[in-house]
N, C-alpha and C positions, 0 to 999 in steps of 0.2 A: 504493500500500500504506500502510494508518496504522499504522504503529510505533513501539507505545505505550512499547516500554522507552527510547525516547529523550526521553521526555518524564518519566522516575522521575529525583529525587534522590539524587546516590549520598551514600554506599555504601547500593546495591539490598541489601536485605535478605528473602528470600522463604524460604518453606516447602519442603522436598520434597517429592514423591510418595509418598507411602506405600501400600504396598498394606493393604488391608482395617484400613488407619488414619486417613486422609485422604481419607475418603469422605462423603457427601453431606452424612449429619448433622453429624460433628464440623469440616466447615469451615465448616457456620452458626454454628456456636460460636464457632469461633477469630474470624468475621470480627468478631462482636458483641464480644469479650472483650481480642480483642490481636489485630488484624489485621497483616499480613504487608506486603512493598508487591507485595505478587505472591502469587497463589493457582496450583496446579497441580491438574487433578485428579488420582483412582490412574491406574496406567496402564491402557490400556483394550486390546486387543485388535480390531488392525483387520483380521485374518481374521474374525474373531468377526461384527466388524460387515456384514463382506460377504460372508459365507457362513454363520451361522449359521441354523436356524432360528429362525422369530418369537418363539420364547418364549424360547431361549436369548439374541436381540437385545434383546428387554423389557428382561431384566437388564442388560444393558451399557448400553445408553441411560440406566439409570438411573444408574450410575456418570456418567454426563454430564451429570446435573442440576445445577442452581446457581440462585445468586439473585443479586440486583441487587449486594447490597454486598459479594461476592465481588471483582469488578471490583479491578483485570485479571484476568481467567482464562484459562489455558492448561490446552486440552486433553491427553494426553500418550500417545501410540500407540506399539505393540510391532508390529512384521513383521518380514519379510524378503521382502514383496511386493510393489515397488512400484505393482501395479497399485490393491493394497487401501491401500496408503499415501495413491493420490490418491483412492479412496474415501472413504476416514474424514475428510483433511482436507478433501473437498467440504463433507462433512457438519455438522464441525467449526464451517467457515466458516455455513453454513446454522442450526444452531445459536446464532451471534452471538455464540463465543468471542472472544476478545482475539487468542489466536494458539495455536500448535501446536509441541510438543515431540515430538521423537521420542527412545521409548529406546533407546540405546547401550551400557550399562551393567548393565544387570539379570543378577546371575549365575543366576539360578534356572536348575536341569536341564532343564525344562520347556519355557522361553522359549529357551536356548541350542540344543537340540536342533531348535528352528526354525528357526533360524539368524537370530534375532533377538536382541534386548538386549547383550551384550556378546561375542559371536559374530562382530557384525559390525565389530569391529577388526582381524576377520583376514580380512574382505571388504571393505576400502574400497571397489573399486568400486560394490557394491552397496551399502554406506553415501551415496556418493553420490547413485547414481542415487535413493533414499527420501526425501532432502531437493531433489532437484527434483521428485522425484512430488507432495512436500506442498506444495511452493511453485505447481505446476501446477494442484493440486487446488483451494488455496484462496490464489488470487493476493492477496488482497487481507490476508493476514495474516502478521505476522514469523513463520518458522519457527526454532526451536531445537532443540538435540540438550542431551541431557544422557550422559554416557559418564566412562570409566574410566581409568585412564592406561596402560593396556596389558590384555593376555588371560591370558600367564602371565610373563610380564617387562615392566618399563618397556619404551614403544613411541610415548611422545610424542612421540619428533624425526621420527617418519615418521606416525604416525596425525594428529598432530595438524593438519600442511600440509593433508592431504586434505582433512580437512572443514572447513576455512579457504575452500579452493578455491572451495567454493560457495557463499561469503558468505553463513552460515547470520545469525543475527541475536544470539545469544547461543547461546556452549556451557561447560555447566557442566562442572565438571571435579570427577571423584570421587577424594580424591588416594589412590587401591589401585588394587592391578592388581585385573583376575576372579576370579585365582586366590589371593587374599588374602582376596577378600570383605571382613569388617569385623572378622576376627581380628589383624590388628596396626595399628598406630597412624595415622594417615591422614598420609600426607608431603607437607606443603606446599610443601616448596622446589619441588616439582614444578610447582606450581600458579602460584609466582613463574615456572618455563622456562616456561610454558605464555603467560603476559602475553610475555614475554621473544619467544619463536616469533610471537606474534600480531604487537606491536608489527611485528619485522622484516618482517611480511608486506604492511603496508600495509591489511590489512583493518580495518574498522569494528568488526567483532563485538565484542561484550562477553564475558568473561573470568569466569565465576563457581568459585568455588573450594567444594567441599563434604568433608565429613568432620570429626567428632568434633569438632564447636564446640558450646559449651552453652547460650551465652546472649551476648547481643548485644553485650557489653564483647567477651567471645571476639573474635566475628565484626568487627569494629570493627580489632582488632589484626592479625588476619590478614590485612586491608585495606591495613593498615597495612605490613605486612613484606613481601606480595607484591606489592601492586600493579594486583589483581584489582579489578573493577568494584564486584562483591557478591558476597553468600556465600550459601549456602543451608542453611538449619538440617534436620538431620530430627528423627530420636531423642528433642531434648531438648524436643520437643512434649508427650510422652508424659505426660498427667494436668496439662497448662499450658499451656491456652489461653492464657493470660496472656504466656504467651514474648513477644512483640512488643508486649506497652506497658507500659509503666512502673510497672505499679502490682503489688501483691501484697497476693492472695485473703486477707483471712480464711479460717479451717477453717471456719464457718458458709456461705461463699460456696463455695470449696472444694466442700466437699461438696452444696449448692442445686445448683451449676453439672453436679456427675456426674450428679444426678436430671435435670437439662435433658437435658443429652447424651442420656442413656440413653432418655428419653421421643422426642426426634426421631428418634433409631435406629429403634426403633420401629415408627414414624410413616409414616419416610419409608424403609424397609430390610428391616421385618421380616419382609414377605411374601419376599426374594430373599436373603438375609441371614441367617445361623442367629444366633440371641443370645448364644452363645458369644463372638463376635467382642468381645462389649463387654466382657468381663472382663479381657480384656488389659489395657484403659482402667480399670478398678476397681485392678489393681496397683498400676497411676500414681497415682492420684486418691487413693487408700488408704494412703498411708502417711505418719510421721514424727511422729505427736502420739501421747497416749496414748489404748490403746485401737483402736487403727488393725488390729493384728492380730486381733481378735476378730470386728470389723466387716467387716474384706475375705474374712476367714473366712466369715459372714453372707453379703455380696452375689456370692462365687463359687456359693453354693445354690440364687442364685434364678432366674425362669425369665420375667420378663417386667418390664418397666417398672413396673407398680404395686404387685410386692414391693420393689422395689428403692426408693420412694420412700417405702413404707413402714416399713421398715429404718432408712433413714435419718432420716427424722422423730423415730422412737422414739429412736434413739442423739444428736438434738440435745436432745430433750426432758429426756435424762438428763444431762446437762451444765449446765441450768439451775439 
């Protein structure tokens, strides 16, 4: 097996999964602008991939696409079947991903009612058996979990041994239960028991700690106080590709970079993808100078890549 997070510099610094955030076009961005030392894709639905019809699998395949300077890329799959778990990671593997994440974590109604995402904390066995399915499906790649610290109470001194158990290769750790979701504050001391549990178990795994870090000094000190390998950013992605390198956009760059974004959307999305999705990403990209409110007013109207570039052209040109 080549297992490439043993070859990262710590503190591993990577991205989260985002759904309909973190999707094909906006990780060509981030790799070109502030890369990560780890890319994930969204997550992807491995009943989808093995039972869908062909046009409903077109779209998810395309959630699977990547390019060279992604690298490392980890796939990242939602079930509660392991037979579709060793599907996707076959396919995964076939694909010439880096490796394979299973979610643990996802409260959505949806996904829970699968008895997937963060569901299966009240399945450990069947938590188990998913991360040998992915390990069976695609021998040849580290498998991960990313999960929660319980379902509806803390539940790490027993969830967490389980999937120790099966020397998964990295489990990130979301520091809220399910039933918190991202309404109160993310508790790290947990994330500190959770290195704490690993250590005492002798296993190898890495220890990622996630929740409400903003920017890499953050994530740095959390390293710092718990003890965890690396951290995982999501949220403060949102309109800042820029998050992972050192430098800060110009509003001329700023704003070039949202016409990029929005053009590869496009490009590479907008046939499976309604372009609703990119406005979320104008919020981001849209604010804190003057003038910002009239503009993201402007690019919530439009309906395709070349209003939106022409929008913005006009409002640089007026600034000259």
């Amino acid at each position: 097996m080549k297992n490439f997070w043993n070859n990262l510099e710590k503190p591993i610094l990577v991205l989260a999964p985002l759904a309909d955030v973190t999707d094909a076009a906006f990780r060509r961005v981030i790799a070109k602008y502030g890369k990560p030392s780890v890319l994930w894709t969204e997550f992807v639905s491995a009943d989808g991939l093995a039972r869908a019809p062909e046009e409903g699998r077109k779209k998810l395949l395309k959630d699977l696409e990547y390019t060279e300077a992604e690298r490392p890329i980890v796939a990242q799959f939602f079930t509660s079947h392991p037979e579709y778990m060793f599907t996707a990671a076959k396919l995964a593997e076939e694909l010439g991903f880096d490796g394979i994440d299973i979610n643990m974590g996802c409260p959505d109604k949806g996904v829970v009612r699968q008895g997937a995402g963060a569901c299966l904390i009240k399945t450990p066995a069947l938590a188990r058996e998913l991360i040998r399915a992915a390990k069976d499906g695609a021998p040849r790649l580290p498998v991960s979990v990313k999960t929660r610290v319980g379902f509806n109470k803390v539940e790490l001194e027993e969830w967490l041994p389980e999937l120790l158990a099966e020397s998964p290769a990295l489990i990130t750790i979301h520091a809220r239960t399910m039933k918190e979701m991202s309404k109160v504050p993310a508790q790290w001391e947990l994330v500190k028991r959770a290195v704490e549990i690993r250590n005492a178990s002798g296993k190898n795994t890495l220890i990622f700690g996630n929740g409400d870090v903003r920017d890499l000094g953050e994530a740095r000190q959390k390293v710092e106080e718990t003890g965890c390998d690396g951290v995982m950013l999501g949220r403060a992605i949102f309109g800042n590709p820029w998050l992972f390198a050192k430098t800060i956009p110009t509003l001329e760059e700023k704003l070039r970079v949202c016409v990029e974004h929005t053009k590869l959307f496009e490009e590479l999305l907008g046939e499976y993808k309604n372009f609703s999705i990119m406005k979320k990403h104008f919020k981001a990209y849209i604010n804190g100078f003057e003038g910002a409110a009239e503009l993201r007013g402007r690019l919530m109207e439009t309906n395709n890549a070349e209003e939106v570039k022409g929008i913005v052209a006009d409002f640089l040109q007026s600034l000259e």
